[in-house]
C-alpha positions in Angstrom: 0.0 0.0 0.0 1.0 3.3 -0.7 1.2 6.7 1.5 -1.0 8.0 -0.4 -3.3 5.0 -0.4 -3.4 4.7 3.3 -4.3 8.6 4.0 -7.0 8.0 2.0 -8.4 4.9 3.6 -7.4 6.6 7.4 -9.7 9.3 6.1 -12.5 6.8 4.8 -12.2 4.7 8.5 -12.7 8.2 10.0 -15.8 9.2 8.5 -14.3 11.9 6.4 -15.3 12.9 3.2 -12.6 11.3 0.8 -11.0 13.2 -2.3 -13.1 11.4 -4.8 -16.2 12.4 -2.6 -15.3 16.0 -2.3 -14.5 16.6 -6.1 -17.9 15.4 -7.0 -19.6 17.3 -5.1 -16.9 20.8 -5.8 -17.4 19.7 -10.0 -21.1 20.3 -9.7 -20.7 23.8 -8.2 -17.4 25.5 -9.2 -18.2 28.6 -11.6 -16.4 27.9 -15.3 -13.4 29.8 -15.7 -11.9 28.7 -12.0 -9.4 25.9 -11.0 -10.0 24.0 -7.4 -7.6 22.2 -5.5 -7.6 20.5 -2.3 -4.6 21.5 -0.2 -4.1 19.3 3.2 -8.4 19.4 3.4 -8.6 23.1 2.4 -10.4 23.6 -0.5 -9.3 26.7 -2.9 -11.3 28.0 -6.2 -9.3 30.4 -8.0 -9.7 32.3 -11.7 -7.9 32.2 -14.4 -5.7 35.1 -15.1 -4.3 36.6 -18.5 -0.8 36.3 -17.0 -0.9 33.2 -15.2 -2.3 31.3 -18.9 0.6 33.0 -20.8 2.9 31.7 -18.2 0.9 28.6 -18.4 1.0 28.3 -22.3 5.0 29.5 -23.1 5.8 26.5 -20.3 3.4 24.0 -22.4 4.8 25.0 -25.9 8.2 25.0 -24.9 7.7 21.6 -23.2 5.9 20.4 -26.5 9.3 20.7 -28.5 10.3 18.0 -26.7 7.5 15.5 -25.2 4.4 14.4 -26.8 1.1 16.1 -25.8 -0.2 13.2 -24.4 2.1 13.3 -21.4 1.9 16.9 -20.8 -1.4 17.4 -18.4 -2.5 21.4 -17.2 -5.0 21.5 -14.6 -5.8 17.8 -14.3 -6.2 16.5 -10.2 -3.2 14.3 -9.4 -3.8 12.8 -6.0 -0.5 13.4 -3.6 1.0 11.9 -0.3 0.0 14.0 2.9 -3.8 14.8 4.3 -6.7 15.6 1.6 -4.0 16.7 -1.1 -5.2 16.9 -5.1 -4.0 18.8 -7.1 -4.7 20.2 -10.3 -1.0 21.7 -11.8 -0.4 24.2 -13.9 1.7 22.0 -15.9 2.4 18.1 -15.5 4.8 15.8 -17.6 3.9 12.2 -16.6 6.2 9.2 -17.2 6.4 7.6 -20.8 4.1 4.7 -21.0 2.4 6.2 -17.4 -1.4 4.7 -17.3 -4.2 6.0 -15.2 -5.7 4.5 -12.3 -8.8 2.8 -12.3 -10.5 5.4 -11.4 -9.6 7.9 -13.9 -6.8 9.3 -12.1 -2.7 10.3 -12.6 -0.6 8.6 -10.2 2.0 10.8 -8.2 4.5 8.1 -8.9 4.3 8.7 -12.8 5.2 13.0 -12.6 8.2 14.1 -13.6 7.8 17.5 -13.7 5.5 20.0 -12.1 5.1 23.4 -13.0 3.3 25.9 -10.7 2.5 29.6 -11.6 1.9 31.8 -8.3 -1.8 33.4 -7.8 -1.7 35.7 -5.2 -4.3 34.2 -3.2 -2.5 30.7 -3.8 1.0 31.1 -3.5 1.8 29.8 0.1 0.1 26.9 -0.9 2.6 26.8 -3.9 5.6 27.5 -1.6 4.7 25.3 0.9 2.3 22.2 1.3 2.5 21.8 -1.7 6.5 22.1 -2.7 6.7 19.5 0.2 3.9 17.2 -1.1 5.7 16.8 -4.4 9.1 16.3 -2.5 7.5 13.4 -0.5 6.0 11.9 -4.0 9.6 12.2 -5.2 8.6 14.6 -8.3 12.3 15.1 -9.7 11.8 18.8 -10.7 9.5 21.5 -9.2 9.2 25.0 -10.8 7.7 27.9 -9.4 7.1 30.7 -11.6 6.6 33.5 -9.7 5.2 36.8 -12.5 4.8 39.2 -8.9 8.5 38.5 -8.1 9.7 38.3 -11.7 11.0 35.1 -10.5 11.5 31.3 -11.3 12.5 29.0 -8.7 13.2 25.5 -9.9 13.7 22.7 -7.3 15.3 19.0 -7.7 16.9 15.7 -5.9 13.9 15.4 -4.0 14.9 13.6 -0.5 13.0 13.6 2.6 10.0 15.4 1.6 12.1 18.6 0.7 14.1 19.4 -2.3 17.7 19.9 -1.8 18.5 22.1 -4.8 17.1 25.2 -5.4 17.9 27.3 -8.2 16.3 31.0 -8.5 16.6 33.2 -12.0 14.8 36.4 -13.1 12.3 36.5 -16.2 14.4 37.1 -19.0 16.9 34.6 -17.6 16.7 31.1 -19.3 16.5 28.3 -16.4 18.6 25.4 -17.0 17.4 21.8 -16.5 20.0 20.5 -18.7 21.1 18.1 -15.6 17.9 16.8 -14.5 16.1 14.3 -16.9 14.2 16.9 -18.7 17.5 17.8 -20.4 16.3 20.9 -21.8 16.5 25.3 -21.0 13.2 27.3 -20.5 13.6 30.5 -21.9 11.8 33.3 -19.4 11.8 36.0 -22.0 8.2 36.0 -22.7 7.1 35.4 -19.2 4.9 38.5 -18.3 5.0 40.4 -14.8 2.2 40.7 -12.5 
């Protein structure tokens, strides 16, 4: 059994509403136009912004010279390790040949890549919980694309639910992943600023 596996049957034995049970019932609610997430049981509903898509969409296309669309996911719930935790990323890359769950779902064990553009409303969640919940799950590379800062922050070697690499670089500034498996560079230049 996995971590994640076992929160979610703690929570079950517990009488508390599952993921699966609280995404039903959030799909036949949520306004179009806004992205939920369940952070550790806290649910969040935010918009879609002009800057965050082109952030979003430069990622994706730059991505797309490399992998095939069908492993590249934006806004699709991945379940992750720690308490009530799916997530819907900005940007995904799951594993070559990675297959869904029986229920419909992306396993945490199949991302390589996560991509994460802050909303202000959002952005502890991005910084935090959420940085460590990928850690845990072992997601090689983490980047935070920060348009208030005018910042990327791009985190690898995962160990012990934290990342121990961090590298920061201004929009404008390409970010290197040349060294993790990705084996590409991200141009910033088009990012836009918040």
């Amino acid at each position: 059994m996995t971590v994640l596996e076992d929160r979610i049957e703690m929570a079950e034995e517990n009488g508390e509403l599952t993921l699966d049970e609280l995404f039903e019932s959030l799909e036949r609610t949520t306004p179009e136009g806004y992205k939920v997430e369940i952070v550790e049981g806290a649910i969040f509903m935010s918009p879609q912004r002009d800057t965050h898509w082109e952030i979003i969409a430069d990622i994706y296309e730059q991505l797309r010279t490399k992998y095939p669309r069908k492993r590249l996911k934006s806004d699709v719930r991945v379940d992750y390790p720690g308490h009530l935790n799916g997530f819907a990323s900005d940007v995904t890359l799951v594993a070559e040949g990675a297959e869904k769950t029986p229920v419909g779902l992306w396993r945490c064990q199949d991302v390589q890549f996560v991509a994460e553009v802050i909303s202000k409303s959002t952005a502890q969640n991005d910084y935090g919980p959420k940085k460590t919940a990928y850690a845990v799950a072992e997601v090689p590379v983490y980047l935070i694309a920060d348009p208030y800062q005018g910042k990327c922050h791009l985190y690898t070697q995962p160990k012990n639910g934290d990342y121990a690499s961090e590298l920061t670089v201004v929009f404008g500034t390409d970010v290197d992943m040349t060294t993790t498996h990705l084996g590409l560079t991200l141009s910033t230049d088009e990012f836009p600023r918040d």
